[in-house]
C-alpha positions as CSV (number, residue, x, y, z in Angstrom):
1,X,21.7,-16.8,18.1
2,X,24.6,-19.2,17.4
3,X,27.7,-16.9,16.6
4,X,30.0,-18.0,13.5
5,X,32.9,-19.0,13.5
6,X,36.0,-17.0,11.9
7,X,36.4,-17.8,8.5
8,X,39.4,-20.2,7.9
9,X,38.8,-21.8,4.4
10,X,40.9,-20.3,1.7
11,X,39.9,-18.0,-0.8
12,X,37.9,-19.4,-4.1
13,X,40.1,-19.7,-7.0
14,X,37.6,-17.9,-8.8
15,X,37.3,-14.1,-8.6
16,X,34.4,-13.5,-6.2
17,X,33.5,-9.6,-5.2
18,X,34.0,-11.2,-1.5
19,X,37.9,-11.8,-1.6
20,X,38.2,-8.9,-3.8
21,X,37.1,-6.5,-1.0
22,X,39.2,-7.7,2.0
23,X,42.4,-8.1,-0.2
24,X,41.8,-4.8,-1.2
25,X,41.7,-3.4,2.2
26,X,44.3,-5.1,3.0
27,X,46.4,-3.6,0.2
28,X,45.6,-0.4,1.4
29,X,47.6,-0.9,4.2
30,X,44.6,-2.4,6.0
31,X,46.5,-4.6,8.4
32,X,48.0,-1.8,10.3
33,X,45.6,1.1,9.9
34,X,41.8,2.1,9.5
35,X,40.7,3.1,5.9
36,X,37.8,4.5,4.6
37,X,35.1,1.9,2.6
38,X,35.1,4.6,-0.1
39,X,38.7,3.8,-1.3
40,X,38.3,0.2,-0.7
41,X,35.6,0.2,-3.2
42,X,37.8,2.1,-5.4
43,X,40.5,-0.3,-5.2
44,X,38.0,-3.4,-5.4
45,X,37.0,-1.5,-9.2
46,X,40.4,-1.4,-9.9
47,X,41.2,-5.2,-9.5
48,X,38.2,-6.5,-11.0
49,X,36.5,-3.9,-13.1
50,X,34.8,-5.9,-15.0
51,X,32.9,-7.6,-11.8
52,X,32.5,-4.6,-10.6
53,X,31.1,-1.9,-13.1
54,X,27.6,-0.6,-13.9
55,X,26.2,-2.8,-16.4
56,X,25.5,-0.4,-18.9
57,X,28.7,1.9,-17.9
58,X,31.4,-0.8,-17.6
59,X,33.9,1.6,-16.9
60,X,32.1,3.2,-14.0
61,X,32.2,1.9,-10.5
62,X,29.3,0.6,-8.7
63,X,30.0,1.2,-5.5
64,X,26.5,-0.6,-4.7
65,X,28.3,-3.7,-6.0
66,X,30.6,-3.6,-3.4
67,X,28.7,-2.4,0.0
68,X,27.3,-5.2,-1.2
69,X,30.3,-7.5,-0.9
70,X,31.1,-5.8,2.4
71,X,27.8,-6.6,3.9
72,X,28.4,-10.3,2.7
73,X,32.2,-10.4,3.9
74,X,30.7,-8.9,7.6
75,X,27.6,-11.2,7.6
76,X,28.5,-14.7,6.4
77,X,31.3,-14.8,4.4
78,X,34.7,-13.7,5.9
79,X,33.6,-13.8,9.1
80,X,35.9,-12.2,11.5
81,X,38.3,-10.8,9.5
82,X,37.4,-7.3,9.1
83,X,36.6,-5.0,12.1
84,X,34.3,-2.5,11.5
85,X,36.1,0.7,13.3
86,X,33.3,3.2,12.5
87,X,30.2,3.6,9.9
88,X,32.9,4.4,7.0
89,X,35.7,2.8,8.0
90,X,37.7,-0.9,8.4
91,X,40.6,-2.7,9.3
92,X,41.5,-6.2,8.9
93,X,41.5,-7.8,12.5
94,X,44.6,-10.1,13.7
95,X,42.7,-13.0,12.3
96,X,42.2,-11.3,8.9
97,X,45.7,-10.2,8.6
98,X,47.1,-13.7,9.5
99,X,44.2,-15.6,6.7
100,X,45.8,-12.7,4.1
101,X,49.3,-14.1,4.7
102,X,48.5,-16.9,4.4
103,X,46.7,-17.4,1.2
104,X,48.3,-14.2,-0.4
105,X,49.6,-16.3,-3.2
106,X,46.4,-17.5,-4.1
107,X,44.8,-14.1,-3.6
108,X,47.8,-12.5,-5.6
109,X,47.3,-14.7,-8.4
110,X,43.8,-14.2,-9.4
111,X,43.5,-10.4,-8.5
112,X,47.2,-8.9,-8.4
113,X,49.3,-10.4,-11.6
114,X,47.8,-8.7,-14.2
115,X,45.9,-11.1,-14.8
116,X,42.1,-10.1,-16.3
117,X,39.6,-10.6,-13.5
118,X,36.8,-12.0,-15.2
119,X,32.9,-10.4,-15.0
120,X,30.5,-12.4,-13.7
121,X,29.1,-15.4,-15.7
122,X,25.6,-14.0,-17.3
123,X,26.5,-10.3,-16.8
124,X,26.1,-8.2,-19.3
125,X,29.9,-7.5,-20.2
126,X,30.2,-11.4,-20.0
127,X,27.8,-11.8,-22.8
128,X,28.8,-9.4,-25.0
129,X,32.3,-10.4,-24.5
130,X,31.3,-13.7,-25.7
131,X,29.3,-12.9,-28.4
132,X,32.1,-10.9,-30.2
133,X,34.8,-13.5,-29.6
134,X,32.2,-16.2,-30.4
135,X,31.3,-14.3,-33.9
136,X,32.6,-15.5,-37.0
137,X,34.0,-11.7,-38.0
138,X,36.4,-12.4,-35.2
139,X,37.4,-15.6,-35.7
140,X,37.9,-14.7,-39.0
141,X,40.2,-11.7,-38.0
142,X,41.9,-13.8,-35.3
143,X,43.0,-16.0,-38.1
144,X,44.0,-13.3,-40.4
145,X,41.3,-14.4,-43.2
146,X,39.0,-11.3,-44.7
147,X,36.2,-10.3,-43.1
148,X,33.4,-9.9,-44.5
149,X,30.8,-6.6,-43.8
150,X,27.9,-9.1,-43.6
151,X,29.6,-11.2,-40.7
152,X,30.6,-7.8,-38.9
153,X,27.0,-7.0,-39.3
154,X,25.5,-9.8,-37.6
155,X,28.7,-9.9,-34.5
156,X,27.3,-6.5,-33.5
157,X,23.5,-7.3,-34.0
158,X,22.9,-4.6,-37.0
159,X,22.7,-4.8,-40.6
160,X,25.7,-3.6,-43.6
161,X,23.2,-0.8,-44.0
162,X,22.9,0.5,-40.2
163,X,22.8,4.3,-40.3
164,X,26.7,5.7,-39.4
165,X,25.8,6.6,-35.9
166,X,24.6,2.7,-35.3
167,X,28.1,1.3,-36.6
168,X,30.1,4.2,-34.4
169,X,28.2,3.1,-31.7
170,X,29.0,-0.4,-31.5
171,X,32.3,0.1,-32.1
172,X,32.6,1.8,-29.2
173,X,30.6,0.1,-26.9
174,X,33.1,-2.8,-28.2
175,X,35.8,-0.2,-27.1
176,X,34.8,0.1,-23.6
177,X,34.1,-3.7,-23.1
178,X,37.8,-4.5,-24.3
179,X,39.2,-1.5,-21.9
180,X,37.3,-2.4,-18.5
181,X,38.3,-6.5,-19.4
182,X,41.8,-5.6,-20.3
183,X,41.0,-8.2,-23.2
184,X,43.9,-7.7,-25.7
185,X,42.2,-9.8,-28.5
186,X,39.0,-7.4,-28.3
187,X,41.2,-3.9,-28.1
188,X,42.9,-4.9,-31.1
189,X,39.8,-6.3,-32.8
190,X,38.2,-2.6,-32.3
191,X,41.0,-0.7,-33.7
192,X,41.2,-2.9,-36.8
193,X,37.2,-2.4,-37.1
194,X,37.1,1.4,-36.7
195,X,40.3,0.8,-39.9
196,X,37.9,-1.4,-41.8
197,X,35.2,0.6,-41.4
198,X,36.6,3.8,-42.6
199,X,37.9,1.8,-45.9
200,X,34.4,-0.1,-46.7
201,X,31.5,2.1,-45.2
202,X,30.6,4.5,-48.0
203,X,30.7,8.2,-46.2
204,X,32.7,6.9,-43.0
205,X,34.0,10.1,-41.0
């Protein structure tokens, strides 16, 4: 078997679950101790939530999503830069530390600046991210024209006479996909729905 060589490219500057694990480690101090894969997953969710969520639960972790990573960053990936210590636990190796330094601006940039880590293209969250924001209900709203209940009908899929549980729902599925992207446009697009709602929907409680 021909052994690999220790990674050296830099990161992608797209998020990729990949880089997203080993700078989490090593933001958990990673460089100069051992830490447990359990909280790196849980800091991986935490920069990129919206890559690394259930599909139908966007706000939960799925920590499959990341062993996942892990097994990539060990296998073929990163190379070299993470030592596995025991079955549970990691540490960045000298290499990984030194390949962390020296891209962190990259890596800080598209994980650690607030900036919205993006889901994956063709996820689930991706494409009902994009249907809303595609809609004409939101672009409507976006440019402070009326909306109409017909257009808000067909954004979310359902029709202006959808039983109250059906509109509640999609309002809040809407809800969580604007909280796990940390999509401002889409949080405040919600709240002025659940508003609009209550003021046209005949029985709205």
């Amino acid at each position: 078997m021909v052994k690999q060589s220790i990674r050296v490219a830099p990161p992608s500057p797209e998020a990729n679950n990949q880089d997203v694990f080993v700078w989490a480690l090593y933001l958990l101090g990673g460089a100069d101790r051992v830490v447990d894969v359990e909280a790196v997953y849980l800091k991986s969710f935490d920069l990129a939530p919206a890559r690394l969520g259930w599909r139908t639960k966007p706000e939960l972790p799925d920590y499959k999503k990341t062993a996942k990573a892990l097994q990539s960053v060990e296998a073929t990936t990163h190379v070299g830069l993470v030592h596995k210590v025991g079955p549970y636990t990691r540490r960045l190796t000298a290499d990984g530390a030194a390949w962390i330094e020296r891209y962190r601006k990259i890596l800080e940039t598209t994980y650690s600046l607030g900036k919205n880590v993006s889901a994956p293209k063709g996820s689930n969250l991706d494409h009902k991210r994009s249907a809303i924001k595609s809609s004409v209900a939101f672009s409507h709203w976006l440019a402070n024209e009326p909306v109409e209940i017909a257009d808000l009908a067909d954004a979310f899929e359902c029709s202006p006479a959808s039983p109250q549980r059906v509109w509640k729902g999609r309002v809040e599925e809407l809800r969580r996909v604007a909280d796990v992207t940390k999509d401002p446009e889409l949080g405040g697009f919600s709240r002025y729905i659940d508003i609009y709602l209550q003021e046209n929907l005949e029985g709205w409680v």
